[in-house]
N, C-alpha and C positions, 0 to 999 in steps of 0.2 A: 626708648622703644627699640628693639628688634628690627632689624629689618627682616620684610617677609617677600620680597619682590624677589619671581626668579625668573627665566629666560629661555622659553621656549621656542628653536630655531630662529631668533632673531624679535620675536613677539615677548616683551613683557608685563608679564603677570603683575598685578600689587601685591597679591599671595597664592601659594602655589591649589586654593583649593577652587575644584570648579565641579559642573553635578555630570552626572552620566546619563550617555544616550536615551530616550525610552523612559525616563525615570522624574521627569520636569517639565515635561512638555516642550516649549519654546520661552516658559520663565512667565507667562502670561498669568500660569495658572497657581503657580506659588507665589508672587510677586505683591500679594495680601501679609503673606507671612513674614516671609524674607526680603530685608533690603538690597537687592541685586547690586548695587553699587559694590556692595562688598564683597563681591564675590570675585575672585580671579579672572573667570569665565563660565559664561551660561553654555552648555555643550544640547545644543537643539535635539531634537527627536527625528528618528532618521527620516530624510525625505528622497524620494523616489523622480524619475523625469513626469510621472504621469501620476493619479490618487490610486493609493492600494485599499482594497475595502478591509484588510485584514482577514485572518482566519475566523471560523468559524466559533459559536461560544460553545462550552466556558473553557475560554483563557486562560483561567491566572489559577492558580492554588497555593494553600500554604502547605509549607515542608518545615519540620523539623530546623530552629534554627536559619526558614531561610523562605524563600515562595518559587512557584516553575510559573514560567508565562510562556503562553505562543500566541501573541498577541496578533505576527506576523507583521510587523513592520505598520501597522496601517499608518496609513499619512494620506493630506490632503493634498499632497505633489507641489511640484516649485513653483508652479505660478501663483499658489494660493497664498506659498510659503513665501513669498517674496512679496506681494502685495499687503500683508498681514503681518509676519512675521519681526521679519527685519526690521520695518520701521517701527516696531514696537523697543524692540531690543535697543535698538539707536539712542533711545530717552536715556539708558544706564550706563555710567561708568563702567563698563566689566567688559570684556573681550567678547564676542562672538563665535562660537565654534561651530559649523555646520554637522552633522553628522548626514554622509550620504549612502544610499543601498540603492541595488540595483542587480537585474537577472542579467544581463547580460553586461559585458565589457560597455558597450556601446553605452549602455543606460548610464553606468555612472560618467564615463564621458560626457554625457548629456548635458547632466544637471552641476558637474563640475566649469564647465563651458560657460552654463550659464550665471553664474554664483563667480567668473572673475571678475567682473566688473559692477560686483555689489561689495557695498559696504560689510563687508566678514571677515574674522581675521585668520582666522584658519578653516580647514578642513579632515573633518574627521571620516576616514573611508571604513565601511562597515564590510568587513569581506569573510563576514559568517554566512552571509547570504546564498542562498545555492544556487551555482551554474548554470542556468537552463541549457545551456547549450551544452556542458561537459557533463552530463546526465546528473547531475542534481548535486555534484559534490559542490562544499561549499570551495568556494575561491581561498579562504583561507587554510585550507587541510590539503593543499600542496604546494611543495613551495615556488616550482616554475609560472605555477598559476599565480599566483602569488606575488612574483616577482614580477610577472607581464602584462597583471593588472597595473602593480605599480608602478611602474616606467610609459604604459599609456598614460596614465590618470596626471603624471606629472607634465605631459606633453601641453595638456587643457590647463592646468591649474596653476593662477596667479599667486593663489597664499600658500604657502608651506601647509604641507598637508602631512596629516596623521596618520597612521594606516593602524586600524585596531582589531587585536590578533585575536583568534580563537584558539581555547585552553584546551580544544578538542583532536589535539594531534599527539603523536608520539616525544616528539622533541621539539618543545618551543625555541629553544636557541635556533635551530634550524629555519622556522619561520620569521623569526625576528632579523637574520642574516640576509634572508631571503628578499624581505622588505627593506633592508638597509639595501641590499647592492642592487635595488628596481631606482633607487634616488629618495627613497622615503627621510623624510626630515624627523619625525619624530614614530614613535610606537606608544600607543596603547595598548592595556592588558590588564585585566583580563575580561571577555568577553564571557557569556553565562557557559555554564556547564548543563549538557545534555543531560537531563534524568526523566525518568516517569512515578507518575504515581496512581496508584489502583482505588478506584473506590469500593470497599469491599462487599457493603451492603448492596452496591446497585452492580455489585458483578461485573462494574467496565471502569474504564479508562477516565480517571479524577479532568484532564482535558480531551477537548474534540480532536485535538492533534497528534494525540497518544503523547509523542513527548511534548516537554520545554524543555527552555533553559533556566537552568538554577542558579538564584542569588542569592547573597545575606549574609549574615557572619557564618555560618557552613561552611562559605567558600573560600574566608579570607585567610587560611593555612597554604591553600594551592596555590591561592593569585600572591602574594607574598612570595613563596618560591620561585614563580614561576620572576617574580618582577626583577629578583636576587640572581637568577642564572639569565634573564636579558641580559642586565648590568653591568653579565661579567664577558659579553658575549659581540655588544655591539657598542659604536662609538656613538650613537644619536641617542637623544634625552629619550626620557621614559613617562609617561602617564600610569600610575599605577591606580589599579580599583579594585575593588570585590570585598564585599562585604563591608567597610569602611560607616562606623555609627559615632565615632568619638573622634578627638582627636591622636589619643594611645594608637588606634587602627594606622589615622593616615600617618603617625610619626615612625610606624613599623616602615611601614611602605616607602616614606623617604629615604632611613638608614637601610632599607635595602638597596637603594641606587633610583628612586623615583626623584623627577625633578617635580612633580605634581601627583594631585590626585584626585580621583572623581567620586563621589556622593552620589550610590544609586539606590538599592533597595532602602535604605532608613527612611529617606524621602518619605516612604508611603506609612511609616508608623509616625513618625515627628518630624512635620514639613519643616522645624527649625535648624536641623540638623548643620546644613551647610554652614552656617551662620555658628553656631555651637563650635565646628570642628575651628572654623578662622580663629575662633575665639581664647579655646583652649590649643590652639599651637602657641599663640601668642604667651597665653600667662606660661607656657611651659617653658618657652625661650627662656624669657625675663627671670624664671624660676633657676633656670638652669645656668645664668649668666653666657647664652652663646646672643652673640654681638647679630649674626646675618644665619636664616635657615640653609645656606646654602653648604652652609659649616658640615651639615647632619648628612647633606645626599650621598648614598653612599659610604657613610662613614663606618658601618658592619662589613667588614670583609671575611 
């Protein structure tokens, strides 16, 4: 057998696949279908210091190749999430990943603070989220912002923490840098791309939010790029996503320089998916006679 275990800041994997934010709930809710043991890591649904009721409906739509959601974050907040959550997760072999959001600096402070001295093994910082206080831009679409979230957030935080970028800037190298030199240990990428869609017979807007964010294989041209100029850009590992339904997807993503990857939109067509991609990296190794996946990361230059 292959080895498939890889190392992310100091935390290892069994194998490098794990599911994305928003897209698995807390693992509760697939966990009929998929044996979480197997899995790298379950990467939670973003949680806030306080419940967000989320945005208004409808939410979600399909797009061409891919779906828009403005779900808005909703969550039942960290105390519900740690009372419920965590201990559920606990029963599985698979790593723990938090994913946190928050309006203001202070919020994610909050729920980082509180989340050090719980059983999780990392944290994933959600900094699409928009600044209430910098008038609505998101935290990740600058990179001082960017950088001084990230150097608070590491102030609070016991686990090596994640910082996962949005696709929605001019030059992602720039933000990836940005969160490198705030102390960030690892980068995730990519977060959904901003689109709309019209409903034509009812003459309005497909959601109540006018936009989402767009996922699916649509996307996995841009987040594959985008994972290829990280790569070449910064010295800390890589989580690569977007659009990702086979294992061909996540093995792009690795030889672009991903040392992992996340499992988001397939989720909602074939909850076996996660399970499917560990499966077929495997027979592709053993196909290909590479001894460790760690051979491939980055191996496209």
């Amino acid at each position: 057998m292959s080895k498939m275990s890889v190392n992310l800041a100091g935390v290892t994997l069994k194998n490098p696949v794990m599911t994305a934010s928003g897209t698995f709930g807390s693992g509760a809710e697939y966990s009929e279908f998929v044996d979480l043991n197997h899995l790298g890591a379950v990467v939670t649904k973003g949680v806030a210091n306080v419940p967000w009721p989320g945005n208004p409906t409808p939410r979600v739509a399909e797009t061409t190749g891919g779906m828009l959601n403005a779900i808005g974050l909703q969550n039942p907040g960290i105390d519900v999430f740690c009372e419920r959550d965590i201990p559920f997760l606990q029963k599985y072999d698979t790593k723990i990943i938090v994913n946190v959001c928050g309006k203001t600096t202070e919020d994610y402070c909050e729920v980082v603070e509180r989340l050090a001295n719980e059983p999780v093994d990392m944290l994933e910082i959600n900094v699409s989220c928009p600044n209430v206080k910098e008038g609505g831009i998101a935290f990740g679409q600058n990179p001082k912002a960017l950088e001084a979230i990230t150097k608070e957030v590491k102030k609070y935080a016991k686990q090596p923490v994640i910082m996962k970028l949005s696709p929605n800037v001019t030059d992602i190298t720039e933000m990836a840098r940005a969160a490198e030199s705030g102390g960030a240990d690892v980068v995730s990428l990519i977060n959904t791309i901003t689109g709309m869609k019209i409903d034509i017979n009812r003459r309005t807007f497909a959601l109540a939010n006018k936009t989402g964010g767009m996922s699916g294989p649509a996307v996995k041209p841009v987040a594959v790029r985008m994972v290829y100029q990280v790569a070449n850009a910064v010295k800390i590992p890589i989580i690569g996503m977007g659009g990702i339904a086979s294992a061909e997807d996540a093995l792009e993503f690795i030889m672009a320089g991903a040392t992992a990857v996340s499992v988001g939109t397939a989720n909602f067509i074939n909850p076996y998916t996660t399970q499917e991609v560990v499966d077929g990296m495997e027979a592709f190794l053993e196909k290909q006679k590479v001894e460790d996946i760690n051979q491939l990361i980055g191996c496209v230059k």
